[in-house]
N, C-alpha and C positions, 0 to 999 in steps of 0.2 A: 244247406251244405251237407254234403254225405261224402263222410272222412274216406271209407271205404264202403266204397261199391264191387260187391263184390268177394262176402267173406269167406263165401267155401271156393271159389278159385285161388283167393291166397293160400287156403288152407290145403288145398290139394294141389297149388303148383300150376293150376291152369292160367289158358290165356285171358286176357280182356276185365283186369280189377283195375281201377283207376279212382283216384279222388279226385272228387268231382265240387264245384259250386255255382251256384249262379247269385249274381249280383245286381240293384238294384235299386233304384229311390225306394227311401220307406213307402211301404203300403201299395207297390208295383208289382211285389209274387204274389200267389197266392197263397193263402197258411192254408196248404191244403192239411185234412185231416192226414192222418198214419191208418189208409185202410187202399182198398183195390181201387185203379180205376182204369177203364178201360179205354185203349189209344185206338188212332191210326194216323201214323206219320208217313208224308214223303217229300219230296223234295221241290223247287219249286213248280214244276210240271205239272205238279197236283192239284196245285190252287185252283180253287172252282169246278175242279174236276174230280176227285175223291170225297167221300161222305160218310161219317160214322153209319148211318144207320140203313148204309145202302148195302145191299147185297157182295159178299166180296167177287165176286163174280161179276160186278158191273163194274165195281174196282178199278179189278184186274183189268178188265177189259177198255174202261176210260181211260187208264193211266197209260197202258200200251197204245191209245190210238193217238194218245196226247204227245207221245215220245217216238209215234212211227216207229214202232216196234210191233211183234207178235207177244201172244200174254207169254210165250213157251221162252222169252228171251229174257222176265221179270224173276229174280228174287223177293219174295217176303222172309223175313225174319219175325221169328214166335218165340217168347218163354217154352219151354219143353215141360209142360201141366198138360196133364191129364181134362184138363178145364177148356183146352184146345183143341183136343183129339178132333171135331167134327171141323171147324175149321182148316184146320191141314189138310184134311180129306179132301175136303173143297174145292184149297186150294189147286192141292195137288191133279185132283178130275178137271180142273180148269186147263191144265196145262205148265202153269209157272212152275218154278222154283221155289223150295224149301227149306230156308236155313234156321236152323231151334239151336236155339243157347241155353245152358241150362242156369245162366244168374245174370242178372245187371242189364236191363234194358235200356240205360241211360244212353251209352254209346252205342249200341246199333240205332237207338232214333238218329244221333246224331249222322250216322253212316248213311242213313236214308235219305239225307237231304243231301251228300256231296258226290258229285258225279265220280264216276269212273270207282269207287269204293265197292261194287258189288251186291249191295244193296240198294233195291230200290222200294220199298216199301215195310213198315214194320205195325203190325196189327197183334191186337188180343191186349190182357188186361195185367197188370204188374203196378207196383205203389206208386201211388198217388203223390209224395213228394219229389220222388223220383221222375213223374211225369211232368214237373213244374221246372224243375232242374235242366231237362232236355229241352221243354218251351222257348228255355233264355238260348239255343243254339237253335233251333229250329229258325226263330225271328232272324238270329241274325247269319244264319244261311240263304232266308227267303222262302224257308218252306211252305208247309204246310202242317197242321196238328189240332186234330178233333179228339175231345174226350170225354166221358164221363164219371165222376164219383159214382161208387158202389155201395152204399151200405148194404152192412153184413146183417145187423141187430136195431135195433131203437136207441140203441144208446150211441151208435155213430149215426142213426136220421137224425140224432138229435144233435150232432154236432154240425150237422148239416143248417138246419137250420138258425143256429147260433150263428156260422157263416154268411148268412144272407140267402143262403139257398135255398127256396123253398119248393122247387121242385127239381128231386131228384132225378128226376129222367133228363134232365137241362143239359145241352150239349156247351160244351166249354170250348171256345175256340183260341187260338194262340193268343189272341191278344186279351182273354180274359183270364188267361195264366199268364201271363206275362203283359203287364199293360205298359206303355207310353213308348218312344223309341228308344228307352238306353238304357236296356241290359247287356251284362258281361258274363260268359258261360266260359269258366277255366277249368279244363282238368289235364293230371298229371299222371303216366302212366306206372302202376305200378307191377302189374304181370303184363306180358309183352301182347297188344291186340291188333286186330284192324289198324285202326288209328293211330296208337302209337306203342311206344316202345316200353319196355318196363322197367323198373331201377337195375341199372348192371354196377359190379363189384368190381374194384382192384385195388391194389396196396393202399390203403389212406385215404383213397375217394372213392365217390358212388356218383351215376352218371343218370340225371333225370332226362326224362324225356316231355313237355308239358302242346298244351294249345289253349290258346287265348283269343276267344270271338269277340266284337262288339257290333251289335244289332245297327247303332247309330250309322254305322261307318261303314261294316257290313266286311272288317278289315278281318282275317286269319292270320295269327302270327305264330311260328312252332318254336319253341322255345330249347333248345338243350343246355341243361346246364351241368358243371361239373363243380362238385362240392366238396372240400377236403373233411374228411370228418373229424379229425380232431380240433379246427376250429369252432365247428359245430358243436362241440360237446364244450 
């Protein structure tokens, strides 16, 4: 669960902070550590066609021939890190599209697997719970999502391998962040993004805007609700 995603966009008013969760038989997430790790999501066009460890450049170029498109018609989506810079360059010498957020990678993975949202691909490396989070929407959009933990020090290899992990370079695929068919990935918006809308105000009520996936079913449902707040309180 991550209450907010997203706390310097609240904090400065921007778009795209949302509470987010994923839900799940015990022992179906993964307890991933609290450190980096590094994605590539898309949607489901990807599958067996994108690869963490493939050049993004052959990517790029799988995913536009898998969708009968040109690379120059592809957005990628990036945290905006300095840890990116050669990556963008990359990209960008490929021909694609470049979109850099500066917080919360949860919803643009989500964005990367639903058609017509502008996104189609989202690469580079952001938290590691946060990537487990997106997993339970990825599954049940149909995508696609490769990843790997990062340790920083010794004392996160070493919670690695408390994990079962014994080799770090282990590429994680969606169903080993997310195992068996039935999780539920709900968030709710809370500054206005992509995907959805963000709490709006008026005399006594506050106006949500939510989405509710389940992998099983593969069902999308958007939720608006309207909430008096003084019964709230």
């Amino acid at each position: 669960m991550d209450p907010l995603e997203g706390t310097n966009l609240v904090a400065k008013g921007t778009a795209g902070a949302i509470a987010v969760m994923a839900v799940a038989p015990e022992g179906h997430l993964l307890h991933a550590p609290d450190m980096y790790m590094e994605k590539i999501v898309a949607g489901a066009a990807g599958v067996g066609v994108i690869h963490l460890d493939a050049p993004i450049e052959d990517n790029l170029k799988a995913l536009a021939a898998k969708t009968h498109r040109d690379v120059s018609d592809l957005t990628v989506v990036l945290l905006d890190r300095e840890r990116h810079e050669e990556t963008i360059r990359r990209i960008r010498a490929a021909g694609a599209r470049v979109k850099l957020i500066t917080d919360g990678d949860v919803s643009p993975a989500v964005a990367a697997c639903l058609p017509g949202s502008g996104v189609d691909m989202l690469v580079g490396s952001g938290g590691a719970p946060e990537g487990v989070i997106a997993a339970a929407a990825v599954k049940s959009l149909g995508g696609v999502m490769e990843a790997r933990l990062i340790p920083e020090d010794d004392t996160q290899l070493d919670r690695l391998h408390s994990m079962g992990v014994r080799d770090a370079h282990h590429i994680l695929t969606v169903d080993d962040l997310v195992k068996g068919d039935d999780a539920i990935y709900v968030a709710t918006g809370i500054t206005t993004g992509d995907l959805l809308k963000g709490v709006t105000y008026a005399p006594g009520i506050c106006t949500t805007h939510s989405v509710v996936m389940r992998s099983r079913s593969g069902t999308i449902r958007y939720i608006t609700a309207v909430h008096r707040i003084a019964e709230k309180s």
